[in-house]
C-alpha positions as CSV (number, residue, x, y, z in Angstrom):
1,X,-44.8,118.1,29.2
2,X,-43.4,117.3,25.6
3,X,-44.4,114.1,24.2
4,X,-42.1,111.5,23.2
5,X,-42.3,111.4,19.1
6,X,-43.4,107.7,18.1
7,X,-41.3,107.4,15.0
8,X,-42.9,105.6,12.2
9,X,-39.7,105.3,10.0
10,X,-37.2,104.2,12.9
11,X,-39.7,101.7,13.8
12,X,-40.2,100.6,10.6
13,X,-36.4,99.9,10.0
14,X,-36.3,97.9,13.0
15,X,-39.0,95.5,11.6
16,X,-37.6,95.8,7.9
17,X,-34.2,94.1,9.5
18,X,-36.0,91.5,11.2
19,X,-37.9,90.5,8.2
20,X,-35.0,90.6,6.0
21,X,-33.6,87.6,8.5
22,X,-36.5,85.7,7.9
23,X,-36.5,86.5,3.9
24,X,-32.9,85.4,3.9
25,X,-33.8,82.2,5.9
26,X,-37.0,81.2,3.3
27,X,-34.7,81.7,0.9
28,X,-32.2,79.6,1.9
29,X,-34.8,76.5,1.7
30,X,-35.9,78.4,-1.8
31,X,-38.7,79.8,-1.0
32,X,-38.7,83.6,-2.6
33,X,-42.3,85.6,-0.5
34,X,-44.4,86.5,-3.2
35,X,-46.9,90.0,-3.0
36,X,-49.7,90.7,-6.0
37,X,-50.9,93.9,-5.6
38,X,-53.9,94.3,-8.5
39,X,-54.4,98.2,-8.9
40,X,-57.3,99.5,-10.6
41,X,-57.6,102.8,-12.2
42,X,-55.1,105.3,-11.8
43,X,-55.9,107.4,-8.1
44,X,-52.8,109.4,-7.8
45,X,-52.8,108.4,-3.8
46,X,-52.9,104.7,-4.8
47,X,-50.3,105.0,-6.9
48,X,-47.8,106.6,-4.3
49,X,-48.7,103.8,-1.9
50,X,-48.1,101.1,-4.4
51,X,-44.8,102.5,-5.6
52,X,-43.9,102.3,-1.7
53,X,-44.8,98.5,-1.6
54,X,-42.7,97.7,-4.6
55,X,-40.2,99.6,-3.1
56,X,-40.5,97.7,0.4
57,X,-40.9,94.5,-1.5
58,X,-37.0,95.3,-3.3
59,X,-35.6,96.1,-0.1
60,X,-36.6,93.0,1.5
61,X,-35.7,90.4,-1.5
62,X,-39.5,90.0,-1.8
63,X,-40.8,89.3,-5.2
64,X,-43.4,91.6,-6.4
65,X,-46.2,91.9,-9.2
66,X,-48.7,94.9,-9.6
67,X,-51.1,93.8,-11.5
68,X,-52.3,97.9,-13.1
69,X,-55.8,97.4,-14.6
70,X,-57.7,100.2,-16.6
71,X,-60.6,102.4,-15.0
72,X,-63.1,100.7,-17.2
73,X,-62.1,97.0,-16.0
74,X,-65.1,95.1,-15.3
75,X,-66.2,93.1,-11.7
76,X,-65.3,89.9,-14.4
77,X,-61.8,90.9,-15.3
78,X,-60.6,91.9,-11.3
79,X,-62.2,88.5,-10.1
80,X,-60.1,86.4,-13.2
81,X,-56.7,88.5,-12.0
82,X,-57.8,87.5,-8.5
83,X,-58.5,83.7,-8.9
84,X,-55.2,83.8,-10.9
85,X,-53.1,85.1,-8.1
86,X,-54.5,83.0,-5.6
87,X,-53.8,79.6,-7.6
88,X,-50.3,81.0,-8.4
89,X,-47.6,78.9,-6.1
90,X,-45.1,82.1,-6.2
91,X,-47.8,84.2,-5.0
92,X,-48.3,84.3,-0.8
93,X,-49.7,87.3,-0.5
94,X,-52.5,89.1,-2.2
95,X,-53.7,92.7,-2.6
96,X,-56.2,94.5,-3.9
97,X,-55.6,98.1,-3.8
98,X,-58.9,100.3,-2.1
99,X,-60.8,102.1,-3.3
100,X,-61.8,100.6,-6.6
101,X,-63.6,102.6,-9.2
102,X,-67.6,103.1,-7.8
103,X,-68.5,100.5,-10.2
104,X,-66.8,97.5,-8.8
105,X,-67.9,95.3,-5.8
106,X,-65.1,96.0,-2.9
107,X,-66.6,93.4,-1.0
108,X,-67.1,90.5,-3.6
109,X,-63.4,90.7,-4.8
110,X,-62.0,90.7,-1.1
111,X,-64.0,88.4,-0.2
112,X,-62.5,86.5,-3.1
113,X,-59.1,86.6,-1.9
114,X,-58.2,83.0,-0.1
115,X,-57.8,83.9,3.6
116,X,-54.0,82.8,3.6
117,X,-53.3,85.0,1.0
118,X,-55.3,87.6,2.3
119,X,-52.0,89.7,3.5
120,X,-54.1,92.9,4.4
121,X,-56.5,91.2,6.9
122,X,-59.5,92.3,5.5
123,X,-61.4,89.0,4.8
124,X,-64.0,88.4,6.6
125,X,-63.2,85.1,7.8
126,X,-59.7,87.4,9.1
127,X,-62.2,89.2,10.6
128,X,-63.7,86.8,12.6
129,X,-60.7,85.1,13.5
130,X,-59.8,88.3,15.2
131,X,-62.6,88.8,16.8
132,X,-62.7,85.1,18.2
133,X,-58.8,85.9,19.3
134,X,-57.6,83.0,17.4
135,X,-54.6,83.2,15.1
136,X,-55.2,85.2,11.8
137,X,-53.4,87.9,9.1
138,X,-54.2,91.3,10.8
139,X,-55.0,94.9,8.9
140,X,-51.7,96.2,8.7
141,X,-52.6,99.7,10.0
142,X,-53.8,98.7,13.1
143,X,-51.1,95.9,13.6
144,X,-48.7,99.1,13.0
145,X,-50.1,101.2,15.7
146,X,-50.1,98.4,18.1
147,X,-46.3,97.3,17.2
148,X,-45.7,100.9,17.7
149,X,-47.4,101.3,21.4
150,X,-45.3,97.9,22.5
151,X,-42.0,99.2,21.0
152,X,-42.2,102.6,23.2
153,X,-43.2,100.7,26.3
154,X,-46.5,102.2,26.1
155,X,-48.9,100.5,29.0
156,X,-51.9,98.7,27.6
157,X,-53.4,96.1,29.9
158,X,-55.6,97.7,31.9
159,X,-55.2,100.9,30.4
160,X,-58.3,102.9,28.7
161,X,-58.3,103.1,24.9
162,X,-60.7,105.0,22.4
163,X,-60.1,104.5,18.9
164,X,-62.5,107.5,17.1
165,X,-63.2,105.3,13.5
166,X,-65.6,102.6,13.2
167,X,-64.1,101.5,10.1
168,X,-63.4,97.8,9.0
169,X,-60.0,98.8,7.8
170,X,-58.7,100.9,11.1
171,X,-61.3,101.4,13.9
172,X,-62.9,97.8,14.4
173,X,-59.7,95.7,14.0
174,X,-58.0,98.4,16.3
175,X,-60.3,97.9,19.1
176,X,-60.1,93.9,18.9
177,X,-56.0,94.1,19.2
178,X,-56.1,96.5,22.0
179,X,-58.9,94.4,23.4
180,X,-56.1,91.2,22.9
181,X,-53.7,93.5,24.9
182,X,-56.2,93.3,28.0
183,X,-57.1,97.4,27.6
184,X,-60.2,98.6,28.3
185,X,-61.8,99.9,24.5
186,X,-64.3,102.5,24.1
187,X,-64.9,102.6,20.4
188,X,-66.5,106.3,19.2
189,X,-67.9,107.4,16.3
190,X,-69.9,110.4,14.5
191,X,-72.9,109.6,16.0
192,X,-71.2,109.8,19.6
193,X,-72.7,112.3,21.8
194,X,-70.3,114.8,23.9
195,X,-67.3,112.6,22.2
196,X,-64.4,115.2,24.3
197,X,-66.1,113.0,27.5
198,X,-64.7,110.2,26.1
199,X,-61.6,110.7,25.0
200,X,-59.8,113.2,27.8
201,X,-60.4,109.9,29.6
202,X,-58.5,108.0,27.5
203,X,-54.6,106.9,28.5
204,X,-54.5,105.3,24.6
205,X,-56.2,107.5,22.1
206,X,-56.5,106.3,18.2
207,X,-57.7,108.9,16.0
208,X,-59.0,107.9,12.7
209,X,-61.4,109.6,11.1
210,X,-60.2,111.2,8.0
211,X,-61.0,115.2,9.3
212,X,-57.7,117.5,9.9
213,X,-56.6,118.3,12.9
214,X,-59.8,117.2,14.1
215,X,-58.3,115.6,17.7
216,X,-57.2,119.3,20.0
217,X,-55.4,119.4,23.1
218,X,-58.8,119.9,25.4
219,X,-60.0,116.6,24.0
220,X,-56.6,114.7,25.6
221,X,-55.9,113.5,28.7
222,X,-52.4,114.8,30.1
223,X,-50.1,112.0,29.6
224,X,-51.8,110.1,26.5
225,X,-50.5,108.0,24.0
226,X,-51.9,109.3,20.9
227,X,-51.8,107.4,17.6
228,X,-52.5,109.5,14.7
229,X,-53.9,107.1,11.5
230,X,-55.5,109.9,9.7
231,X,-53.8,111.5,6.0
232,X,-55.2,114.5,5.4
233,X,-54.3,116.9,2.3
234,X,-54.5,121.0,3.4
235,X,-52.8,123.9,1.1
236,X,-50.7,121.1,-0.5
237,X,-49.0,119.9,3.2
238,X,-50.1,116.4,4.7
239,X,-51.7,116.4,8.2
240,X,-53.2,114.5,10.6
241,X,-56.1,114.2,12.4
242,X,-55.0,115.9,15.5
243,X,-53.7,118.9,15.8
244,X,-50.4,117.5,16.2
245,X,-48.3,120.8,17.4
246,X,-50.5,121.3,20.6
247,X,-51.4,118.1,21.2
248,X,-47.5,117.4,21.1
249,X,-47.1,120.0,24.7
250,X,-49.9,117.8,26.7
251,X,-49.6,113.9,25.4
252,X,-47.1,111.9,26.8
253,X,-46.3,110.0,23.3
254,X,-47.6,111.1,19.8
255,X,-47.3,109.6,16.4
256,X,-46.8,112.7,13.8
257,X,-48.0,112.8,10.2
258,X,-46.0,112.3,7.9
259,X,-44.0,109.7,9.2
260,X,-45.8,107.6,12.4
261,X,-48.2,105.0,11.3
262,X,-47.8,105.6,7.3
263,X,-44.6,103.9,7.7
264,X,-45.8,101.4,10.2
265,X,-48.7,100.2,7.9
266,X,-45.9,99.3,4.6
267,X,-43.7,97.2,7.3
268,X,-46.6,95.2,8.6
269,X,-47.9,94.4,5.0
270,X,-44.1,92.9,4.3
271,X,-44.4,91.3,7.7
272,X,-48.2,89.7,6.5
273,X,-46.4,88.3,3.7
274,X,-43.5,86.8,5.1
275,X,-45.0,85.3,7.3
276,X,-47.3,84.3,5.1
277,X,-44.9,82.4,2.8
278,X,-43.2,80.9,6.2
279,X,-46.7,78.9,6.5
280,X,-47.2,78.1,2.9
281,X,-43.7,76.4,3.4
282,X,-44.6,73.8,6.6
């Protein structure tokens, strides 16, 4: 068996043409969708990503401001940039770029961010909306890799799914939306003992855990969907965390790195936003 390729970047087109519908149709009752993105420091991978989502934001006719802030910028100065975005009219959606510099409280600026406006889902009262499965902004990674799954005609309900990743950016918000979509969610983690157990007996396998190629073909289940979230740097080449060319001969779909969930992650932000501005204009 040779998986079916999740394509990221086809996928992502698909949504972009939708949203530019609904962009077209806020405009029309002038209403422009509006993304802050404050960046701090200069992280040469935040940087790229940012360029992406000004890039998205262009394509889409959605108005976008980076706010770029020095390395030295105090826990003061990101709040001020913060309260001024979220008291800004023009402004629907708000982003703070991760990671800040170690000295600057992650958690005190996002939790900052006014919940509408928080267009990456990571507010806590996001969170628990999520959790409670009422109506909320979702991380945009996980939202991706869900969207993807639903646009191959992957099964979920009833299905088994293991996301490896406790994280509050992937893993935890992954295992709430697949929980939504009536699968059955085993959530694993570094302190998981005989971990291979638990995922060759997985029909939905999420791997996010930031080690290359850590996922191989024994640890699969013939047939799998296998989302790969990880981005991984090795001799200069981006990879996963599976080992995507052997995985590949035994999963029945796979997401590749470059171009799978990476792709999917920039289309669900725009998405966050419009649909953002679409409630800011009731």
């Amino acid at each position: 068996m040779t998986a079916k390729i999740l394509d990221g970047a086809a996928m992502a087109l698909e949504v972009e043409k939708e949203l530019k519908q609904r962009v077209d149709a806020l405009r029309e009752k002038n209403v422009v969708p509006g993304l802050c993105v404050i960046l701090v420091g200069s992280d040469p991978a935040s940087q790229t990503y940012v360029a992406n989502k000004e890039k998205a934001c262009a394509r889409l006719g959605i108005h976008s401001r980076t706010v770029r802030m020095g390395e030295e910028t105090t826990q003061a100065e990101l709040e001020a940039e913060i309260e001024k975005a979220n008291h800004d009219e023009s402004i629907h959606g708000i982003l703070v770029q991760l990671p800040l510099p170690a000295h600057l409280d992650e958690h005190r600026a996002l939790a900052l961010i006014r919940p509408e406006k928080d267009v990456d889902g990571f507010h806590a009262v996001n969170m628990g909306r999520l959790a409670r499965g009422e109506d909320c902004v979702a991380a945009c990674t996980p939202k991706g890799a869900l969207h993807m799954l639903k646009a191959a005609g992957v099964p979920i309900a009833g299905k088994n799914a293991v996301v490896i990743g406790r994280s509050n950016i992937v893993g935890k918000p992954m295992a709430l939306l697949l929980l939504q979509e009536n699968a059955t969610v085993t959530i694993c983690h570094s302190r998981t003992e005989d971990l291979a157990e638990h995922t060759r007996r997985a029909d939905i396998l999420v791997a996010a855990v930031g080690k290359p190629r850590f996922v191989t073909a024994d640890m699969v289940k013939e047939g799998a969907a296998v989302l790969d979230v990880g981005i991984n740097r090795v001799n200069g080449k981006l990879c996963g965390d599976v080992d995507f060319e052997h995985v590949k001969e035994k999963a029945g779909w796979i997401s590749p790195v470059p171009g799978g969930v990476g792709k999917m992650t920039i289309a669900m932000l725009m998405e966050n936003t419009v649909s953002a501005a679409e409630k800011a204009a009731l």
